[in-house]
N, C-alpha and C positions, 0 to 999 in steps of 0.2 A: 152285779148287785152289791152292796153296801152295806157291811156288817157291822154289827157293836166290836165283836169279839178282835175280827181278820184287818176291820181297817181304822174305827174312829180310837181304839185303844191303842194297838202302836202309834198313831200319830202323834197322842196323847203324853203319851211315854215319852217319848220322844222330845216334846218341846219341854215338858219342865226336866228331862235331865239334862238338855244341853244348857236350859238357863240356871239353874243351880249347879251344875258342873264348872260352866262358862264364870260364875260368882266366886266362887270355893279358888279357883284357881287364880283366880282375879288377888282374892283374900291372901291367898299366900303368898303368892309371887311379888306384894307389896308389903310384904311384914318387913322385919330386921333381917339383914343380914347373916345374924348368927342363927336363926332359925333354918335355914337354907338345908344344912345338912339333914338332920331330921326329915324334914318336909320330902327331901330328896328319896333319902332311904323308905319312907312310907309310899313312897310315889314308886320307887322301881320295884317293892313286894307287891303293891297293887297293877304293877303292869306285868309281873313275874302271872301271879294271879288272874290278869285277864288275859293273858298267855294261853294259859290251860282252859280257862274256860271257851278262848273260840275253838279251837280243839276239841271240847268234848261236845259243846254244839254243834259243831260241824256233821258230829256221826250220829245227832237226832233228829230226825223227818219229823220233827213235831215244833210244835208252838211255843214248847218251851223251848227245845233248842236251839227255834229262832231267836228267841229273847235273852238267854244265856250266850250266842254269839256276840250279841248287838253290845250285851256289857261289859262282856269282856272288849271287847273290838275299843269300845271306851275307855277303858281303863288302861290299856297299851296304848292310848291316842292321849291320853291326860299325863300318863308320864313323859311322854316326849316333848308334851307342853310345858310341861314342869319342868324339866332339865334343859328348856331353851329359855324359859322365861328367866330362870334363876341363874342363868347363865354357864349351866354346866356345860352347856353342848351347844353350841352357838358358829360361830368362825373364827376363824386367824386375825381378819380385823375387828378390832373393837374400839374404833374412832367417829365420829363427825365423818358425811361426806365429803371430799374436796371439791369445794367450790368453782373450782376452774375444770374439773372432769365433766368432760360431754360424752356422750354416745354410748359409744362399746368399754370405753374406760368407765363411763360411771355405771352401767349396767354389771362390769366384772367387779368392784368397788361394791358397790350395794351385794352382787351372789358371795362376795368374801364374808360377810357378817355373819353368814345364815349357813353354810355351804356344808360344812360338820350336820346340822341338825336334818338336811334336805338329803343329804347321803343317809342318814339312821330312818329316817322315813320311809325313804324308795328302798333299801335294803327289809324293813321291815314288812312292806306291802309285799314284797316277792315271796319271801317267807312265811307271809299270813296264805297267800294263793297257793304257794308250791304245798303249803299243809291241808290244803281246805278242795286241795284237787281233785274233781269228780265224787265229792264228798255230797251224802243227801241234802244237807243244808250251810251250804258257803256263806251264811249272812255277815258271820264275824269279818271273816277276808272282807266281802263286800264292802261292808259298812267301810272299813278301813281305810280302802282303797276313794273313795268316794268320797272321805273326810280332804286325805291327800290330796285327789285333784282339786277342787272347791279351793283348798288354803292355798295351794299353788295360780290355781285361779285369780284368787284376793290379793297374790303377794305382787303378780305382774300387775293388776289393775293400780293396786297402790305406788308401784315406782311408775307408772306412768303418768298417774295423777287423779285426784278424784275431788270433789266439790265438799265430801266430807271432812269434819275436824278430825283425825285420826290421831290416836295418841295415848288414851286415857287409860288403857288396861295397860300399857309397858310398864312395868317398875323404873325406878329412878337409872339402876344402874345401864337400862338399855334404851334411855329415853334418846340417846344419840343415832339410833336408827328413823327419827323422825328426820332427819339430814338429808337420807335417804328418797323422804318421799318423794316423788313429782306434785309439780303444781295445781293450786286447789282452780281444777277443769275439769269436763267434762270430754274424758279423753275417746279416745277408738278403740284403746283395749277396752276401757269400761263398758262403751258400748256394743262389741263382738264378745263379752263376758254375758253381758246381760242377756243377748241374744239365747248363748249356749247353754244358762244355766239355767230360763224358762224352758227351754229346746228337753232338755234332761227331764227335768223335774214333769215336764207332759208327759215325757215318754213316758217318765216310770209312774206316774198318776195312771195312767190310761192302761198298763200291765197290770198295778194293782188291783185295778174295777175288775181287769177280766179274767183273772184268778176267782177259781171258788168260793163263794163266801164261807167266812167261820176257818178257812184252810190253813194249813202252815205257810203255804206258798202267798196267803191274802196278806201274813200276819212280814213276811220275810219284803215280798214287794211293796208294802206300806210302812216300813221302817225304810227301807232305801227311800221312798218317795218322798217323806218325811224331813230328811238331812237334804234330800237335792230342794225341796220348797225353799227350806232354811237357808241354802246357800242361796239361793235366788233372791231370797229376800235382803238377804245380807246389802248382796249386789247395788240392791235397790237402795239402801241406805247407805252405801257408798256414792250413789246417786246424788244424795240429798244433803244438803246444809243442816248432817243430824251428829251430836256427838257422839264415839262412839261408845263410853263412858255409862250415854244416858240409863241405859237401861239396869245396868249396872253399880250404882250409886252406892249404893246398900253394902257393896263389898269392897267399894275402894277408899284409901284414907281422905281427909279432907284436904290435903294438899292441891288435888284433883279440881277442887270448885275454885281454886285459884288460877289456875291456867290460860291464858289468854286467847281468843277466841282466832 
């Protein structure tokens, strides 16, 4: 059964923080340079911060401490994004593809870019799990874990290629990871993505419904259901001849409307 409280309110939650999240970070990650530091330090007290809060979520069976997991889980999820965008934690290469790399060379080429940031993420998911172990409410871990795969998800479909203009949230300084992408098709990873990420998002739709209504457990299953739709969607508009920019306007410089299609 289908509640206000257990299912259409986290969804709710849900889609405006990832899209004002998704903005803010957009916002800064394209400011000045010299902003960087600042923005950074703000960025690792508010993941220091959502640190502790999936931790104290974790050890409450209730509604709230599903929702104090989920933003903390966010805010350790926003500073890794922010210390990759701004280029704090990024990889050892920081060049253009090479143009004559095929195969396993340019797949090792493209994981050198990112490889630092992909190691602080799996290091962190284990950390969120190992704390949130047998604990009454795991949403924070959860959440976490489930961002990771989804972006790991996005990151194989994008080097293998997708129909999408991708580009438009990078800041200047790492717009050389666009080198990286594969060509604008409709690849088989895209397609075995799309498969897995509706495949997910059922599942945890279909666990949500059958959770109690009004429950901690309706409020914990409909916030995971919520991010797996969201990636799925994503997916979709990596499908599509959509920018990825579009939706996001509002927080990127105008430099962005000049980019070639």
């Amino acid at each position: 059964m289908v509640s206000f409280s257990g299912h259409a309110v986290p969804m709710v939650v849900t889609l405006l923080v990832w899209f004002f999240a998704t903005g803010l970070i957009a916002w800064l990650d394209n400011r000045d340079r010299a902003t960087f530091p600042r923005s950074l330090a703000l960025a690792g007290a508010g993941g220091v911060a959502g640190l502790i809060a999936v931790v104290v979520g974790s050890v409450m069976p209730t509604m709230a401490g599903a929702y104090i997991g989920f933003v903390g889980a966010l805010m350790v999820w926003s500073w890794h994004e922010a210390s990759f965008l701004m280029g704090a934690v990024a990889g050892p290469r920081r060049e253009p593809s090479n143009p004559a790399a095929r195969g396993w060379d340019r797949f090792i080429d493209a994981g050198s870019t990112l490889i630092y940031h992909e190691i602080a993420l799996a290091l962190t998911a284990l950390m969120l799990l190992s704390l949130g172990w047998n604990s009454p409410n795991p949403t924070g871990a959860e959440i976490f874990v489930l961002l990771f795969a989804l972006r790991l998800t996005s990151k194989l479909t994008l080097f293998a290629g997708v129909p999408n203009k991708i580009g438009d949230l990078l800041p200047p300084h790492l717009e050389y990871l666009c080198s990286y992408f594969g060509p604008r098709h409709f690849s088989a990873v895209l397609g075995c993505a799309l498969v897995a990420t509706t495949g997910l998002a059922w599942a945890l739709g279909a666990s949500a419904l059958a959770a109690p209504a009004g429950s901690p457990e309706a409020v914990r299953a409909s916030l995971l259901f919520a991010f797996a739709a969201l990636g799925a969607i994503e997916h979709v508009f990596l499908a599509l001849p959509f920018r990825d920019g579009a939706l996001w306007k509002w927080a990127l410089p105008r430099r962005h409307d000049h980019l070639g299609a």
